[in-house]
C-alpha positions as CSV (number, residue, x, y, z in Angstrom):
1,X,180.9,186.8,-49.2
2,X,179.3,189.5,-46.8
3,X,176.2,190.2,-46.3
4,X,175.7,194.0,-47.7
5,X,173.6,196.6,-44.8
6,X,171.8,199.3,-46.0
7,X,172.1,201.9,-43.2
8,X,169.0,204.4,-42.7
9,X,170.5,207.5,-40.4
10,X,168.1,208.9,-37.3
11,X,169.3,211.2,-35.0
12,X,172.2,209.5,-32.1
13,X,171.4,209.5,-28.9
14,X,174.2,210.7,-27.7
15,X,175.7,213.5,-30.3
16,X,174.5,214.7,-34.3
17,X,176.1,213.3,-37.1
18,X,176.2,214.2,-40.3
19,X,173.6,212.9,-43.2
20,X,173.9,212.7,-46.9
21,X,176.7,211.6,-49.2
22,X,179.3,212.3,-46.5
23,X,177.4,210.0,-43.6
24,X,181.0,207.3,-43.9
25,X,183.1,210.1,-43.9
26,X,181.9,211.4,-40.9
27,X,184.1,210.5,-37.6
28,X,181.4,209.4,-35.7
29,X,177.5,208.1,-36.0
30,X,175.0,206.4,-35.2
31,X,172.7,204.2,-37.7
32,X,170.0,202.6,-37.7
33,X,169.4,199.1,-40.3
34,X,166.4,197.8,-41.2
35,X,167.9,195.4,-43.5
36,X,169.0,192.4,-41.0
37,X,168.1,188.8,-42.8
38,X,165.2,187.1,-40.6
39,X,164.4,183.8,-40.3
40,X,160.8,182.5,-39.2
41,X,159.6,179.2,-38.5
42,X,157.0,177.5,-36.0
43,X,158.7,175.0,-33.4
44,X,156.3,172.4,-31.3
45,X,157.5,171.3,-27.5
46,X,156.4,168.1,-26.7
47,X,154.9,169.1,-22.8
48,X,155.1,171.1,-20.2
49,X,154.5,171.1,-16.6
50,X,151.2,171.0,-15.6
51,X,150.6,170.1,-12.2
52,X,148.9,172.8,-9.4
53,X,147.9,174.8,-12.8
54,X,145.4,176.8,-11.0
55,X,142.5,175.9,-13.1
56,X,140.9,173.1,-14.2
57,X,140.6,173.2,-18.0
58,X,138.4,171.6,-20.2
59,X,136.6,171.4,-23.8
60,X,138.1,171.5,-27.3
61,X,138.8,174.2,-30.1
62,X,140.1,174.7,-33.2
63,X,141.7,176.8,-35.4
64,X,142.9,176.4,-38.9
65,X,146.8,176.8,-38.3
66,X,147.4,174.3,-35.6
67,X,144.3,172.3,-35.6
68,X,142.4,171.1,-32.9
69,X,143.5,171.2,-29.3
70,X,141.1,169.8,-26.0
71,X,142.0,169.5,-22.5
72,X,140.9,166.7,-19.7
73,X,141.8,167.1,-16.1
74,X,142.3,164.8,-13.6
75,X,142.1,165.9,-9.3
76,X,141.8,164.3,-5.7
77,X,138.9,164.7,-3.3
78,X,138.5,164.3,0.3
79,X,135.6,163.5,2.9
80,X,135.8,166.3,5.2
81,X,132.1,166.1,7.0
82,X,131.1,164.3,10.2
83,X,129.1,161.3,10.5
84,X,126.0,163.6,11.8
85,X,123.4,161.6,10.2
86,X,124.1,157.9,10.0
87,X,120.2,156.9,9.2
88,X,118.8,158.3,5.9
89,X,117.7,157.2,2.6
90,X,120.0,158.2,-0.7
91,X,119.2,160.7,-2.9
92,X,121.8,161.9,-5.4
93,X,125.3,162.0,-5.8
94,X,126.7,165.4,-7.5
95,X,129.2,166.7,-9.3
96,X,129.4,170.6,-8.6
97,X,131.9,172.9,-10.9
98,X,132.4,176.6,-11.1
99,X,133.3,178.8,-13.8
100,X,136.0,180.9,-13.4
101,X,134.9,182.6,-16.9
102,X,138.4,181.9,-18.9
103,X,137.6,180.6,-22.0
104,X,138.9,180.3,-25.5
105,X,136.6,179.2,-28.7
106,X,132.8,179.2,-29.9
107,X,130.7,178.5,-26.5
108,X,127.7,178.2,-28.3
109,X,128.6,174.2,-29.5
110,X,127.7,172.0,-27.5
111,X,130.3,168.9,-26.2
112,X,130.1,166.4,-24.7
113,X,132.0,165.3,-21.5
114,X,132.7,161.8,-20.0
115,X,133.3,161.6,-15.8
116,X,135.6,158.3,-15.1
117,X,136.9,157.4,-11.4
118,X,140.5,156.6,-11.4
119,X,141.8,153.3,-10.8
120,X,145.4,154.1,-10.4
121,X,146.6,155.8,-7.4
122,X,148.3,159.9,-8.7
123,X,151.6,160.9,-8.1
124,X,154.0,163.1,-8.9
125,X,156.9,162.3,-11.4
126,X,160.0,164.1,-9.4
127,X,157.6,166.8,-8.0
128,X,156.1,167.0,-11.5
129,X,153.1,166.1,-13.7
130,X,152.8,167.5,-17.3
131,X,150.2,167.9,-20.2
132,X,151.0,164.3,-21.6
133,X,151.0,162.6,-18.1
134,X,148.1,160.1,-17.5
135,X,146.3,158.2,-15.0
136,X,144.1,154.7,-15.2
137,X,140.5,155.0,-14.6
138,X,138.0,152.5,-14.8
139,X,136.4,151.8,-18.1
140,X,132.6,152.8,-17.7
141,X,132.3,156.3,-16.7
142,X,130.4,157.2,-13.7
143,X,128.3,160.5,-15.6
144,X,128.0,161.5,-19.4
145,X,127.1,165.3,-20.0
146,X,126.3,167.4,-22.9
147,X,127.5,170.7,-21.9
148,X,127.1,173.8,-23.9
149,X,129.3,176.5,-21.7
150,X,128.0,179.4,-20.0
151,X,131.8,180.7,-18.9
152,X,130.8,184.4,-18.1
153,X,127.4,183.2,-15.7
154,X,127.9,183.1,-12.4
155,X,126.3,179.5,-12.2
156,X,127.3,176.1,-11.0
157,X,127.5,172.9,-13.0
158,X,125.7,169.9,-11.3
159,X,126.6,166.6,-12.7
160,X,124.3,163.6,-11.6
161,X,126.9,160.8,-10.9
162,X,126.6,157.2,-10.6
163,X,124.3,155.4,-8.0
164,X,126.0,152.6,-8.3
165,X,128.9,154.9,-6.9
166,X,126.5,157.0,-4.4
167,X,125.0,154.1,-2.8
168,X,128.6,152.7,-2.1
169,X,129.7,155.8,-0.4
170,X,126.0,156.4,1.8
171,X,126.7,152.6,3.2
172,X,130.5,154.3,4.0
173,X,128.7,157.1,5.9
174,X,126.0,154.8,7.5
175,X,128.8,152.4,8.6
176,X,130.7,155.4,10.0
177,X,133.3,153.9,7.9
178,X,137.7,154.4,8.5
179,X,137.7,154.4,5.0
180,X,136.4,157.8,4.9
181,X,137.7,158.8,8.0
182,X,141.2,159.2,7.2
183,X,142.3,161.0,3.6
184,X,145.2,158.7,3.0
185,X,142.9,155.6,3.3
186,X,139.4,157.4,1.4
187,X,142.1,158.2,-1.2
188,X,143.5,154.6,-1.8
189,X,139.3,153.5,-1.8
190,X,138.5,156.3,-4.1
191,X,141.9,157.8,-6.3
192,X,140.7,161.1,-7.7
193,X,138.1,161.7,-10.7
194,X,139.4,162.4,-14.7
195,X,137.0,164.1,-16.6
196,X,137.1,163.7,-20.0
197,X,136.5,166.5,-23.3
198,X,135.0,165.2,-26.9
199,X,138.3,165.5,-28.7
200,X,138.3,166.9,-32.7
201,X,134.8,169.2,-31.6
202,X,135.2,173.1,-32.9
203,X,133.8,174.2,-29.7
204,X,135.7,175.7,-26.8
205,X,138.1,175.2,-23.9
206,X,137.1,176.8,-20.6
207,X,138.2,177.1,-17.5
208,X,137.1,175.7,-14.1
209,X,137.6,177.5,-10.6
210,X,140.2,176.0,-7.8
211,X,140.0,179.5,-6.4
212,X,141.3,178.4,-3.1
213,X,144.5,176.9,-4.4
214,X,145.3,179.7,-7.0
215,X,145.2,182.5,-4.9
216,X,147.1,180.9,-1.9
217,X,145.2,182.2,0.5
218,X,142.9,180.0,3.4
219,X,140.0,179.2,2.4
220,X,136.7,181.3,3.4
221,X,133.3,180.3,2.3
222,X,133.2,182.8,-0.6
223,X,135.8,180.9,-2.3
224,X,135.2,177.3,-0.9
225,X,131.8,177.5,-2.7
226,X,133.9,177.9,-5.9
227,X,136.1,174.9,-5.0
228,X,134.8,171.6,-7.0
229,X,133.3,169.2,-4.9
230,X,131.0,165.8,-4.7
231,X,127.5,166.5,-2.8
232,X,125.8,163.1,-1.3
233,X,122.5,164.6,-1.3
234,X,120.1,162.4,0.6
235,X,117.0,162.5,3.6
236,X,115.8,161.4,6.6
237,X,113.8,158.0,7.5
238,X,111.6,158.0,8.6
239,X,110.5,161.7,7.7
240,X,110.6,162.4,3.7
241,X,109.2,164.9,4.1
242,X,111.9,166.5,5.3
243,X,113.1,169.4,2.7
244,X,116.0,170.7,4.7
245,X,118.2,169.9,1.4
246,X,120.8,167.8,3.5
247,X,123.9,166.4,2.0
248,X,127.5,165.6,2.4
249,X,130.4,167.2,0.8
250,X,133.2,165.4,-0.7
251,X,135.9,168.9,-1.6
252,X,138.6,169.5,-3.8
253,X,142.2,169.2,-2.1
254,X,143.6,172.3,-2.9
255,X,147.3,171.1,-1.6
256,X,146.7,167.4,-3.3
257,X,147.1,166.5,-6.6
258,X,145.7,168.2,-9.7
259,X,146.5,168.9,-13.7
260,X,145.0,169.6,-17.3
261,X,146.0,167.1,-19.9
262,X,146.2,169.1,-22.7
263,X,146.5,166.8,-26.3
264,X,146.6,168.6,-30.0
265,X,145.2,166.8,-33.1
266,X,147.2,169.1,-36.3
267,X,146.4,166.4,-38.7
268,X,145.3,168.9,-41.8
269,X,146.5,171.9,-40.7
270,X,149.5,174.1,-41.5
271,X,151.8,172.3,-38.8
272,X,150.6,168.9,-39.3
273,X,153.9,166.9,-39.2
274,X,155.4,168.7,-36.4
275,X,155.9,166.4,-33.4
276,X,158.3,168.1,-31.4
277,X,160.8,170.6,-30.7
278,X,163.3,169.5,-33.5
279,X,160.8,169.0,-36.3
280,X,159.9,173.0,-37.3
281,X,158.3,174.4,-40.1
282,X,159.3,176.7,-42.0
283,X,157.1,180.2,-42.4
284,X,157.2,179.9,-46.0
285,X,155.5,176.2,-45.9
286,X,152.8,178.1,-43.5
287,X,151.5,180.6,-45.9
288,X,153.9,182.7,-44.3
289,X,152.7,183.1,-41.2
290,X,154.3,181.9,-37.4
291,X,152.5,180.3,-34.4
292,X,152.3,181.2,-30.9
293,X,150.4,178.3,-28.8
294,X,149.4,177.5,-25.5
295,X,148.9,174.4,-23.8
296,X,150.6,172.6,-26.7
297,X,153.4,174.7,-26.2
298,X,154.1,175.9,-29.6
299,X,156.3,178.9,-30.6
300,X,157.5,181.2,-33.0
301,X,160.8,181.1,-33.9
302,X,163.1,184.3,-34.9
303,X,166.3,183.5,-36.1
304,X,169.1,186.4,-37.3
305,X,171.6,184.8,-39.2
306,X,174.0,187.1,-40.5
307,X,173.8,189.2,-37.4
308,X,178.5,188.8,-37.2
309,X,178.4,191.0,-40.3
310,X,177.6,194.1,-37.6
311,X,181.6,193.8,-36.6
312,X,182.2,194.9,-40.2
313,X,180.9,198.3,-39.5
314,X,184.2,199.6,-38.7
315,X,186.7,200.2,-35.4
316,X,185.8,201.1,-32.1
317,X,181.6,200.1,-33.3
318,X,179.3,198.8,-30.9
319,X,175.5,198.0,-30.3
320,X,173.5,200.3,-28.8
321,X,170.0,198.8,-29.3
322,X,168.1,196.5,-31.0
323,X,164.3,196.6,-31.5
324,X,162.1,193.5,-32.8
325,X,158.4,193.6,-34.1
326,X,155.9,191.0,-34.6
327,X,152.6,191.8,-36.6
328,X,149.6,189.6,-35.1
329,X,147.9,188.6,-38.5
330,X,145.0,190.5,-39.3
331,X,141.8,188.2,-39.1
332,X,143.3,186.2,-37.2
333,X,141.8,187.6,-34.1
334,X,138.5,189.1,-33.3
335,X,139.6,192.1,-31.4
336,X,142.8,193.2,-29.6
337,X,141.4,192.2,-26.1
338,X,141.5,188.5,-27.4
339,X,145.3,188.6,-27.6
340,X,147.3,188.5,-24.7
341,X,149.0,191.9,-23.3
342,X,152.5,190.0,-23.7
343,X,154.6,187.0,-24.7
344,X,157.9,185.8,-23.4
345,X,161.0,186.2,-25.1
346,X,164.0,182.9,-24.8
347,X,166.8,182.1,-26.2
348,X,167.3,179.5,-27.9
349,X,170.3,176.9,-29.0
350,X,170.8,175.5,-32.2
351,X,168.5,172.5,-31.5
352,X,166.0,174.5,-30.6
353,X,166.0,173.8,-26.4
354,X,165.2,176.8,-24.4
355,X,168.6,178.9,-22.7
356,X,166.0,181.2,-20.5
357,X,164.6,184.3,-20.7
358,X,166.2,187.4,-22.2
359,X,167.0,190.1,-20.5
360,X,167.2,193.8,-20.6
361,X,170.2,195.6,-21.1
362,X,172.2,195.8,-18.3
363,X,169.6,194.7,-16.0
364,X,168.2,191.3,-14.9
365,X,164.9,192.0,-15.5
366,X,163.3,190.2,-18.4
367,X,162.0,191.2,-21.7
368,X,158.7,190.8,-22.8
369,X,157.0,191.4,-26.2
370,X,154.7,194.0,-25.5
371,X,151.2,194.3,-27.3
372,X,151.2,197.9,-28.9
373,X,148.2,199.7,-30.6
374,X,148.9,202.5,-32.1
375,X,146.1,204.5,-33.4
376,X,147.2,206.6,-37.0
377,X,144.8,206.5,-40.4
378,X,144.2,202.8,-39.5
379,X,145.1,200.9,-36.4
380,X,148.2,199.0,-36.3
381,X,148.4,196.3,-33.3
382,X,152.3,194.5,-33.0
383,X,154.2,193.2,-30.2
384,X,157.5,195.2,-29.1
385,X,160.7,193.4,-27.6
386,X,163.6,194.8,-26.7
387,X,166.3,192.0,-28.0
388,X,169.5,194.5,-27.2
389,X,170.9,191.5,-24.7
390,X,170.5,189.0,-27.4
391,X,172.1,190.6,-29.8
392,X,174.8,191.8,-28.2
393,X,175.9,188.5,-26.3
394,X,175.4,187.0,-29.6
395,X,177.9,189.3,-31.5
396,X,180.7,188.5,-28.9
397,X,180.6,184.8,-30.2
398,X,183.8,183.9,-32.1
399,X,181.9,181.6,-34.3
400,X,178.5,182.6,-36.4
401,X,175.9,182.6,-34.5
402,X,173.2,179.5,-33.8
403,X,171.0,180.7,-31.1
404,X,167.4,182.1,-31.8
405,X,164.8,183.5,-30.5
406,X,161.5,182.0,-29.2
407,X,158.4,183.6,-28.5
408,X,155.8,182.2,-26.7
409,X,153.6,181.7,-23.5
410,X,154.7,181.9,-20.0
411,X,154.8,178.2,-18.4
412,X,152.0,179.6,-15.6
413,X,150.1,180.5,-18.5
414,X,150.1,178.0,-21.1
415,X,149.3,174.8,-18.7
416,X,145.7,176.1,-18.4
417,X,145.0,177.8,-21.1
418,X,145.0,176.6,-25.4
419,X,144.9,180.6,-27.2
420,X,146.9,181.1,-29.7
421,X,148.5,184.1,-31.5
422,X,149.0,183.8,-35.2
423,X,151.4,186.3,-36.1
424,X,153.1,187.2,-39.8
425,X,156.5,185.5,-40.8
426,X,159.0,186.6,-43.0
427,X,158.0,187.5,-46.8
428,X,154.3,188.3,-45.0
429,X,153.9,191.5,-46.6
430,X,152.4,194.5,-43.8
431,X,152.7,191.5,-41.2
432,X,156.3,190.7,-41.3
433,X,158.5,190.7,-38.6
434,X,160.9,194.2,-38.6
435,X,163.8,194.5,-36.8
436,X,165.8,197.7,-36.4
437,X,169.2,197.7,-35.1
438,X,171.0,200.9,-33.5
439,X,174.5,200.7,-34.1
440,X,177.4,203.1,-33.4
441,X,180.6,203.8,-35.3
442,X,183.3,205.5,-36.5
């Protein structure tokens, strides 16, 4: 049996029509239905690509929807100083970080973080590495920090590393060693560092500057002091006096190899159970409410079922427009500049595997869902997407339709960064989704 549309008239676009008990008697018109069945559910991916991510991301959070989520990261260094001192006595070795004041979560916990040295040489998978890739590294780690983050300061973290690991390198330097003279050799001696974040701690993940490498420019001192790097700090024999603060500097490779490992633990939360893209839950078994993840790569998932019933409307009908709404959840979210400006919009197949990107009408350009606030008696914040494309390409399918949409973070974003939009499903009250279709007939 069909699905029956209740039709709400507004004013066409492109002539009047008539409104009232006569509107299906009228040769032509345009209307507008609010009515559309909707679907809602939350789907999981299992990874994504996370190599080059343009931040190093660490620390864990959690939220009560999809649990707890905590990111390590994993990059290469290189010894690019000369051998200008080759007698001196060892001081320190240093780890030196930068905030690059992204962060997501309560900075005032304090977590605790575990350096390690690799023991397995990195490399890429097919040009790749993602957020469940992983490296060897030795078993004792070389530092163990408690860290409460300061993302919004302008200062450097200093990590005291291992002497055992500092002396090792000075008799390198002292030896005017070819270990450290060439990078492909320093880098089969010394693989690349993984640092570590306290997993399950309701704390937060921030970010870490590779300013260099993300904004693809060369390098200038402003934003190689940003870059992480190892500092041999040591002085002169036989003068300790000597405060000239000298040191060696181990840097970041901005073209080598670098990602977040970004890991989720939903055990007791609303999508605990979900392990990847084919296993969804339903909105209705998530107190009605949808999820919109990143670094875990989790979406919310829009589905129009009964959409073929629009060919009923009569001869010579057609689309003109389609218009979806998605109502973040209302305490959710401390303020609207905590939500992102926009998500992306894919299709979907029946299995849930991505299509690409919708479009706009007649146009390759992409839709987005567009953060809205719209100020009246009391402040309404939504995301707007134009679905016209969608629709339309799905209502010139023979068969009844089994695509949906997804909404979620962009690739670039979500591999270094874990925020998440919680956002009403269907049956949510004031938060559910609305979609209103503009349809012309006669």
């Amino acid at each position: 049996m069909l699905l029956l549309l209740f039709a709400a008239c507004t004013k066409s676009p492109i002539q009047d029509f008539v409104v009232g008990d006569n509107f299906i008697k009228s040769q032509t018109g345009v209307v507008m239905i609010d009515t559309l069945t909707l679907k809602s559910s939350t789907v999981k991916f299992d990874s994504l690509i996370s190599n080059s991510s343009g931040r190093l991301l660490l620390g864990c959070n959690y939220n009560p929807f999809s649990g707890y989520v905590h990111s390590n990261t994993y990059f290469e260094l290189k010894f690019d100083d000369a051998f200008n001192y080759t007698s001196f006595v060892y001081d320190s070795l240093c780890l030196i970080l930068n905030y690059d004041k992204y962060f997501s979560g309560d900075t005032t916990v304090t977590q605790t973080f575990n350096i390690y040295q690799l023991s397995q040489q990195m490399a890429l998978n097919n040009n790749y590495l993602y957020t469940t890739s992983h490296f060897k590294n030795y078993e004792i780690p070389i530092a163990t920090v408690n860290l409460t983050p300061r993302p919004k300061t302008h200062k450097s973290i200093s990590i005291r590393l291992s002497d055992l690991l500092g002396n090792r390198l000075s008799e390198l330097i002292k030896d005017k060693s070819d270990t450290l003279g060439t990078q492909g050799i320093f880098q089969s001696f010394f693989k690349g560092l993984v640092i570590q974040s306290q997993p399950n701690a309701k704390g937060a993940a921030f970010g870490l500057s590779v300013a260099a490498a993300s904004t693809g420019t060369t390098s200038t001192s402003s934003n190689v002091a940003k870059l992480p790097q190892m500092k041999l700090y040591f002085h002169l024999s036989p003068n300790p006096t000597d405060l000239r603060n000298l040191s060696y500097t181990f840097s970041f490779i901005t073209d080598g190899i670098y990602f977040n490992q970004i890991s989720g633990n939903s055990s007791n939360s609303l999508i605990d159970g979900i392990t990847n893209s084919k296993n969804e839950r339903d909105s209705k078994l998530t107190d009605n409410t949808i999820l919109v993840q990143s670094g875990i790569q989790t979406y919310a998932k829009i589905k129009v079922p009964y959409v073929d019933n629009l060919l009923w409307m009569g001869n010579n009908s057609g689309l003109i427009g389609a218009n979806l709404k998605l109502y973040p959840v209302k305490g959710t979210y401390s303020s609207s500049i905590n939500l992102p400006d926009s998500l992306y919009v894919y299709s979907a197949d029946k299995g849930n595997k991505l299509s690409g990107q919708v479009t706009l009408p007649g146009s390759t350009n992409y839709a987005y869902a567009i953060l809205k606030i719209q100020n009246d008696v009391e402040k309404t914040v939504y995301y707007e997407a134009d679905i016209s494309s969608f629709l339309s390409t799905e209502l010139k399918n023979d068969l009844q339709t089994n695509n949906s949409l997804m909404i979620g973070y962009g690739s670039a974003t979500a591999k270094k960064t874990v925020g998440q939009v919680i956002l009403g499903g269907v049956n949510s009250g004031l938060f559910s989704p609305k979609l209103n279709v503009y349809y012309y007939h006669n």
